[in-house]
C-alpha positions in Angstrom: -65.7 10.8 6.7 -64.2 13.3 3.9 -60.7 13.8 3.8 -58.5 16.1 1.4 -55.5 15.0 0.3 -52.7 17.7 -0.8 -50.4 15.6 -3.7 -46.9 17.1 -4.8 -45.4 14.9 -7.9 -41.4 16.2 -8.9 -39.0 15.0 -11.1 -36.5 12.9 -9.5 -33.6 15.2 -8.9 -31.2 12.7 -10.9 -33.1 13.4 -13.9 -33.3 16.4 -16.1 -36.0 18.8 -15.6 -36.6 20.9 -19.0 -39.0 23.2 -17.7 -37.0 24.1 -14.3 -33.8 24.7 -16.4 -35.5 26.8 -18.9 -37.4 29.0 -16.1 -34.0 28.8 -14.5 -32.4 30.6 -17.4 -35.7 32.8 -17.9 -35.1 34.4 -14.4 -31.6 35.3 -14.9 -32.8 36.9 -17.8 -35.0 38.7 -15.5 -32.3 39.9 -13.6 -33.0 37.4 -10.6 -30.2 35.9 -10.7 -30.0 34.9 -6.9 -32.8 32.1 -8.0 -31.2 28.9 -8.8 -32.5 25.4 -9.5 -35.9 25.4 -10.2 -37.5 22.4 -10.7 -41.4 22.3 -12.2 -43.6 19.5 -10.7 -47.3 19.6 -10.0 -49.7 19.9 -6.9 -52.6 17.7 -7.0 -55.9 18.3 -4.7 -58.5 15.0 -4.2 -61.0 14.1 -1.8 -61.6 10.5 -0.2 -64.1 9.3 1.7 -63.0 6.5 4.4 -63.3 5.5 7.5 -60.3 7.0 9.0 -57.1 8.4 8.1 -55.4 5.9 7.5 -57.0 4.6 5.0 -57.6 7.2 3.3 -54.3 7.7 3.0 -53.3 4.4 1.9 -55.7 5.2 -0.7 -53.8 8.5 -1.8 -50.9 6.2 -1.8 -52.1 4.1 -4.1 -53.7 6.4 -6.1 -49.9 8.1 -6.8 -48.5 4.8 -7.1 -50.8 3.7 -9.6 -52.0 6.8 -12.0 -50.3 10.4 -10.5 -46.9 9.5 -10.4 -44.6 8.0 -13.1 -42.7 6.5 -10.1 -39.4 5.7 -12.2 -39.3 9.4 -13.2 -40.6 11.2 -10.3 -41.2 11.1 -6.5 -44.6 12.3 -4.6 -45.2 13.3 -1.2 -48.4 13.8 0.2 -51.0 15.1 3.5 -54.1 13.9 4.5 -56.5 16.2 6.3 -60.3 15.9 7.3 -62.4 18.1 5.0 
């Protein structure tokens, strides 16, 4: 079976994000000033083949854990689908 796999990878919120705080800044300059906070991560779309869910998620698991996701600087979150 195919499954798709929908990764988000963020900076851990205890650290500082240099791209959210500059588009942070850029959007008051924009005169939206009612947007606050804005923290730049990235979305990562994969496709596993297993044999069920589960393990294809355990593989997306692993897959952040090892490569997408510098796991002392950010956190991931991820859903598993059949394509």
């Amino acid at each position: 079976m195919k499954f798709k796999a929908e990764i988000d990878v963020m900076p851990l919120d205890a650290l500082l994000d240099p791209q959210g705080k500059a588009v942070t800044q850029a959007m008051g300059n924009l005169g939206l000033n009612e947007i606050s906070n804005v923290r730049i991560g990235k979305h990562i779309r994969l496709f596993i083949e297993a044999d069920s869910k589960a393990t294809a998620e355990k593989k997306a698991d692993e897959a952040c854990k090892k490569l997408l996701a510098n796991q002392i600087m950010e956190g991931y979150s991820f859903t598993v689908v059949e394509a």
